[in-house]
C-alpha positions as CSV (number, residue, x, y, z in Angstrom):
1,X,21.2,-4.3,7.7
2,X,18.5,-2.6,10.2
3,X,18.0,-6.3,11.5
4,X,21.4,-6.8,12.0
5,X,22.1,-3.6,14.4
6,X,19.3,-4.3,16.3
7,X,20.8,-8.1,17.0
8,X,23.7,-6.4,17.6
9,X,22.1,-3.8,20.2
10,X,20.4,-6.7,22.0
11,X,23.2,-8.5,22.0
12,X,25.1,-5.7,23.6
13,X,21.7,-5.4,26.4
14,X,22.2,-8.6,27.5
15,X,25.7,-8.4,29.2
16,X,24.1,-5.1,30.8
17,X,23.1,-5.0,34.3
18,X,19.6,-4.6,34.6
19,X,19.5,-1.3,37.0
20,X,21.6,0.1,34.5
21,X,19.2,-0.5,31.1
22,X,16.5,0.3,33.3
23,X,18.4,3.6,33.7
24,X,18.7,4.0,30.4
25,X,15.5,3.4,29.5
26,X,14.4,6.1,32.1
27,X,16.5,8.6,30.2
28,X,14.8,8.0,26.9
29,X,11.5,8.1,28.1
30,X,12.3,11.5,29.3
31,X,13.6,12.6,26.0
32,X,10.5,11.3,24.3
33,X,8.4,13.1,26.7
34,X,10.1,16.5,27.0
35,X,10.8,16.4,22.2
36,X,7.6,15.8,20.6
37,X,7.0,13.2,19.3
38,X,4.7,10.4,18.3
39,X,4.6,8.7,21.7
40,X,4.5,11.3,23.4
41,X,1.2,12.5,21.5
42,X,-0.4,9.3,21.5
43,X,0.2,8.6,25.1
44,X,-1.4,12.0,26.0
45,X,-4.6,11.1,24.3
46,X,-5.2,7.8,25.9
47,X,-4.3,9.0,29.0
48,X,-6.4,12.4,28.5
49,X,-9.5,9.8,27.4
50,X,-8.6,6.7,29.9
51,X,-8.4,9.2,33.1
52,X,-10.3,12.4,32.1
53,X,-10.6,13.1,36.1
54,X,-6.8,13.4,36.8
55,X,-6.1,17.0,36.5
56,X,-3.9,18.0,33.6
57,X,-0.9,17.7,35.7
58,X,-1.7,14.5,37.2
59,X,-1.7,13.4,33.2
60,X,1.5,14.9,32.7
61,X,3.0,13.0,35.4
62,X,1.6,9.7,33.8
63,X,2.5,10.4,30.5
64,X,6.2,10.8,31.8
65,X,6.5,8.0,33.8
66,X,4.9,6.0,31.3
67,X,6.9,7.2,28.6
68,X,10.0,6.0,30.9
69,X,8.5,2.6,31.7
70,X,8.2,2.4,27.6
71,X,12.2,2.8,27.5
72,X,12.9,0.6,30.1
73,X,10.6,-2.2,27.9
74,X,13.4,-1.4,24.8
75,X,16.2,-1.6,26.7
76,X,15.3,-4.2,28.9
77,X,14.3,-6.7,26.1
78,X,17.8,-7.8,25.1
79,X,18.5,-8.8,28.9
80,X,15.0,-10.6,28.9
81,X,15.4,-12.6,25.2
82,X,19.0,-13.4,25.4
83,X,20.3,-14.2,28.8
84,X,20.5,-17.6,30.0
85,X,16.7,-18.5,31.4
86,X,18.1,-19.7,34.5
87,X,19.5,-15.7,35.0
88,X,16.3,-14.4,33.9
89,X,14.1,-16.5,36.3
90,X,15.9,-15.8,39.1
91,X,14.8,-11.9,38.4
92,X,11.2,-12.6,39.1
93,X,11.5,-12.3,43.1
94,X,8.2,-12.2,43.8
95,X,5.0,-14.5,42.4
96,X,1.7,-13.9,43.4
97,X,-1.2,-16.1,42.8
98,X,0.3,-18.8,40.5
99,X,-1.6,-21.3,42.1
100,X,-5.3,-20.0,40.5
101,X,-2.9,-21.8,36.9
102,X,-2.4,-24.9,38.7
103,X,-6.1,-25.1,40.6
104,X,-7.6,-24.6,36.9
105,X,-5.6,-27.0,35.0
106,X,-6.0,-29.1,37.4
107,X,-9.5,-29.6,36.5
108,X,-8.7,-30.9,32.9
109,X,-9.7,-28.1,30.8
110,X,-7.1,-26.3,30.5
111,X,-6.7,-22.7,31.1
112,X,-6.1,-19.4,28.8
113,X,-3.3,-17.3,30.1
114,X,-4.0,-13.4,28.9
115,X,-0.6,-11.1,29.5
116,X,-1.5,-7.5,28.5
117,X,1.3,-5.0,27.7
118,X,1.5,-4.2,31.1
119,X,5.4,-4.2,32.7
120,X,7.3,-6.6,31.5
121,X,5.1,-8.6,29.6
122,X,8.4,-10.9,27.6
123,X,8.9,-11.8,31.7
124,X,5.5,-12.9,32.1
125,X,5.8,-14.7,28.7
126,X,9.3,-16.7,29.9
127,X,7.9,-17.5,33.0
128,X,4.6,-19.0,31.9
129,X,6.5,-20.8,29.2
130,X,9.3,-22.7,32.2
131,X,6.5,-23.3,34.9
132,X,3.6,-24.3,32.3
133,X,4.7,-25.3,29.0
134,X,2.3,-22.5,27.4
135,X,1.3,-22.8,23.4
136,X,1.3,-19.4,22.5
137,X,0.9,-17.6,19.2
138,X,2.5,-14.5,17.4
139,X,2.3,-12.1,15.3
140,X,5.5,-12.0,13.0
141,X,7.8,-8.8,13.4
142,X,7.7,-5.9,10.5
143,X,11.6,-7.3,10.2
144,X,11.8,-10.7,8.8
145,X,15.3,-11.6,9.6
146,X,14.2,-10.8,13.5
147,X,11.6,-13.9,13.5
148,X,13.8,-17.1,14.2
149,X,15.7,-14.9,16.9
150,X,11.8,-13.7,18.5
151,X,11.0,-17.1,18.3
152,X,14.1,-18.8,19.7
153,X,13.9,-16.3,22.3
154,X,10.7,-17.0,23.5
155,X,10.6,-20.5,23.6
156,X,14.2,-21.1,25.5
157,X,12.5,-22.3,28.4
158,X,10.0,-24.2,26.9
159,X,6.6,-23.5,25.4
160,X,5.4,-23.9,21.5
161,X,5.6,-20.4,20.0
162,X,3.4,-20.4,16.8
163,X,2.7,-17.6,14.0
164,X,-1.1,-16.4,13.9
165,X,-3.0,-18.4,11.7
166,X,-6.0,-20.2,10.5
167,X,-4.1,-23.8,11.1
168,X,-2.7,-22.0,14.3
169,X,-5.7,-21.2,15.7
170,X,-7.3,-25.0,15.5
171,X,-4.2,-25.8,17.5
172,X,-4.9,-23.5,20.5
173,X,-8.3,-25.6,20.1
174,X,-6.3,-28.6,20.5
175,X,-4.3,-27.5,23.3
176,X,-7.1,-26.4,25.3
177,X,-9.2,-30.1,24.7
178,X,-5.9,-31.4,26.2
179,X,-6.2,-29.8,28.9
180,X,-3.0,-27.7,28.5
181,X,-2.3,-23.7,28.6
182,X,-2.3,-21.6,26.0
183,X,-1.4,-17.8,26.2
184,X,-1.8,-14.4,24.4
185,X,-1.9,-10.6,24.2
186,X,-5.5,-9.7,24.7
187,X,-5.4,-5.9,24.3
188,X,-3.6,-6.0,20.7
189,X,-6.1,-4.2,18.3
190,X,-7.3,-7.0,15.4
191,X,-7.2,-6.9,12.0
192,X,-10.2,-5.3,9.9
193,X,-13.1,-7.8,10.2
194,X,-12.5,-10.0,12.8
195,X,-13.1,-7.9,16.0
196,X,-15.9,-5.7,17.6
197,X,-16.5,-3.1,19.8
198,X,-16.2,-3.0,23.3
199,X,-15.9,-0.7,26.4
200,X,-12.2,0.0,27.7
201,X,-12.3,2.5,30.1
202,X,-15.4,3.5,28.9
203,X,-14.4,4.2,25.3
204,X,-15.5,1.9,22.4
205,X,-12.5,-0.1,21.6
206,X,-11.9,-2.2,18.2
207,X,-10.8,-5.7,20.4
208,X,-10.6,-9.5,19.7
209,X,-13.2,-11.8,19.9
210,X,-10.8,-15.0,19.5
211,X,-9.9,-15.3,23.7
212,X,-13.3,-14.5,24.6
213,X,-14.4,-17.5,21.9
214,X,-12.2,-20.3,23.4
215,X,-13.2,-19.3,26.8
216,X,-16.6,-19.2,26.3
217,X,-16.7,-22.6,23.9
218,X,-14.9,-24.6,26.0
219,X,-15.8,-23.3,29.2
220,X,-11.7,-22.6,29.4
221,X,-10.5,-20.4,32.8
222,X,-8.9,-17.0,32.0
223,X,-6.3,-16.2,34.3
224,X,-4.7,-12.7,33.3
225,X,-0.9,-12.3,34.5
226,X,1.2,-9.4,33.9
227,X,4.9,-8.7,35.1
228,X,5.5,-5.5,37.5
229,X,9.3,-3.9,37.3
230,X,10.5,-3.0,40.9
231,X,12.2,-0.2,41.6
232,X,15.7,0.6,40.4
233,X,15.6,-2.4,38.5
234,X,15.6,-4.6,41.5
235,X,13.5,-7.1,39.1
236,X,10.2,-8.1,38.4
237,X,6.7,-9.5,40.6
238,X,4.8,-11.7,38.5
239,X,0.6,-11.3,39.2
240,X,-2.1,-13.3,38.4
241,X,-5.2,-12.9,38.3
242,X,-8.7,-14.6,37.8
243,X,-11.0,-13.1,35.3
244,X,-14.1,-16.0,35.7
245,X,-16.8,-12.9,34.2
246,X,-15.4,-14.4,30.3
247,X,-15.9,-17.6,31.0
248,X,-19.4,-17.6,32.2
249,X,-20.4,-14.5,29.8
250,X,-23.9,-14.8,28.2
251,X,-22.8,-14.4,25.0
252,X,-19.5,-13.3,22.5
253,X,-20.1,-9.4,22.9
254,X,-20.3,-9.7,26.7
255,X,-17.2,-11.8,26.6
256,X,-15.2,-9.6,25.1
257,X,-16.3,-6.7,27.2
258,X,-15.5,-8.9,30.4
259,X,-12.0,-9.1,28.8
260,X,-11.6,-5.6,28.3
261,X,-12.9,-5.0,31.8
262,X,-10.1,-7.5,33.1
263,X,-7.5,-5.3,31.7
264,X,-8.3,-2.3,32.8
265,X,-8.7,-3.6,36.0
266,X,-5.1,-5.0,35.6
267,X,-4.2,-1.7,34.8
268,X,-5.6,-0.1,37.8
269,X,-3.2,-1.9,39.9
270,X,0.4,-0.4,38.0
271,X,-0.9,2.3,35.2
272,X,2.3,3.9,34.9
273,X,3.5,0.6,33.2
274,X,0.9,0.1,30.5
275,X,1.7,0.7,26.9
276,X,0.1,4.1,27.0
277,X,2.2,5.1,23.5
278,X,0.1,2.6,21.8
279,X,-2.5,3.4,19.5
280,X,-5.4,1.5,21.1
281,X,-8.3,3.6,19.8
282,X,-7.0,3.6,16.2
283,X,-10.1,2.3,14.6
284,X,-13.4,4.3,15.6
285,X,-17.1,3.2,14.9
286,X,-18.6,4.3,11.6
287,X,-19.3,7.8,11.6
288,X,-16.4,9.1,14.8
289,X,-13.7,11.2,14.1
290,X,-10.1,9.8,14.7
291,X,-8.7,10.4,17.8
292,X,-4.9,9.9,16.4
């Protein structure tokens, strides 16, 4: 039943203009910021450990705006999954540095595309999917009966859109030796067990080693893109960016901390429209109190 509504509500997004979910999505994030609540709390502590030099109402300013860039991701999500590609394309006005995709693959061994939760990352997903036919993986939702819509979604425009596995992973493998692209979401905390620790904005972070392996085994390009919302939801600016430190890292630990680097430093460009409300510190070194 909860499945259902939500189909229904995205359904409903989709015929929506986009400056007017956008709106809405402003309006939530302001209720979520002024009631307390969970995302409100957690946002505050990243932001309070991310930017300790803001003064505390510089953080309150970020927490609020991120909190409304959060409710324009929900509201947004239907008009991104379910329009007609074609409609949602033509909402990316602006690309910037697509070309560091084409100079890499170029070179035959393919390239890793890494799309952080920073704007609109389902954009950055749809794009990367039309313009180079990405193989991608995912993790399946908490709701089973939303897969085979995430999925269909997602892969409208093209791409292969595969769940996280073992057999999964020897395909990005595959992929990569053909020189094709392959995507993911870099800054999603791992399961216990197959992660380390590395620095994100200074703070030990639990973070996955798996883009940082295929980068560094195959000699693979990283190319980090990430999709900024314009103003009153005039659309979307794709970016991309070149992240060669993983690549060429000495070894797995310093790969992964290159990564994290890259994504703060992705986040330094837009930080109101990272995923602040998301527990990124959750798991803490032996022996550290939770910060949750």
């Amino acid at each position: 039943m909860q499945s259902f509504f939500i189909k229904s509500a995205l359904r409903l997004c989709a015929w929506i203009p986009l400056p007017v979910l956008h709106g809405f999505g402003a309006c939530l994030g302001w209720l979520l910021f002024l009631i307390p609540s969970r995302s409100r709390h957690i946002a505050e502590t990243n932001i309070a450990l991310c930017w300790p030099t803001l003064s505390r109402p510089q953080q309150r300013r970020l927490v609020r705006c991120c909190l409304a860039e959060t409710g324009k991701t929900l509201f947004e999500t239907g008009a991104l999954w379910l329009r007609p590609g074609e409609d949602v394309l033509h909402l990316i006005k602006h690309v910037d540095g697509s070309e560091l995709v084409e100079q890499a693959m170029a070179k035959g061994n393919g390239v890793i595309l890494a799309t952080p939760h920073l704007g609109a990352w389902e954009g950055a997903g749809l794009y990367c999917a039309a313009r180079f036919n990405i193989t991608c993986l995912y993790r399946p939702p908490r709701k089973p009966g939303l897969e085979q819509l995430l999925v269909t979604a997602r892969s409208r425009l093209g791409g292969q859109y595969i769940a996280a596995t073992t057999t999964a992973i020897r395909t990005l493998h595959k992929t990569i030796q053909q020189g094709r692209a392959i995507a993911m979401l870099p800054d999603q905390e791992p399961h216990a067990g197959t992660g380390i620790y590395a620095p994100f904005f200074g703070i030990p972070a639990y973070s996955m080693v798996l883009l940082a392996r295929l980068a560094t085994r195959s000699a693979t390009p990283v190319i980090f893109v990430w999709c900024e919302r314009l103003s009153w939801g005039r659309g979307y600016r794709l970016h991309f960016r070149e992240a060669a430190d993983i690549t060429h890292a000495a070894n797995i630990n310093a790969a992964v901390a290159a990564s994290n680097k890259a994504i703060e430093n992705c986040i330094r460009e837009c930080p109101l429209q990272y995923q602040w409300s998301y527990r990124r510190f959750r798991s803490r070194p032996d022996g550290e109190a939770p910060f949750y």
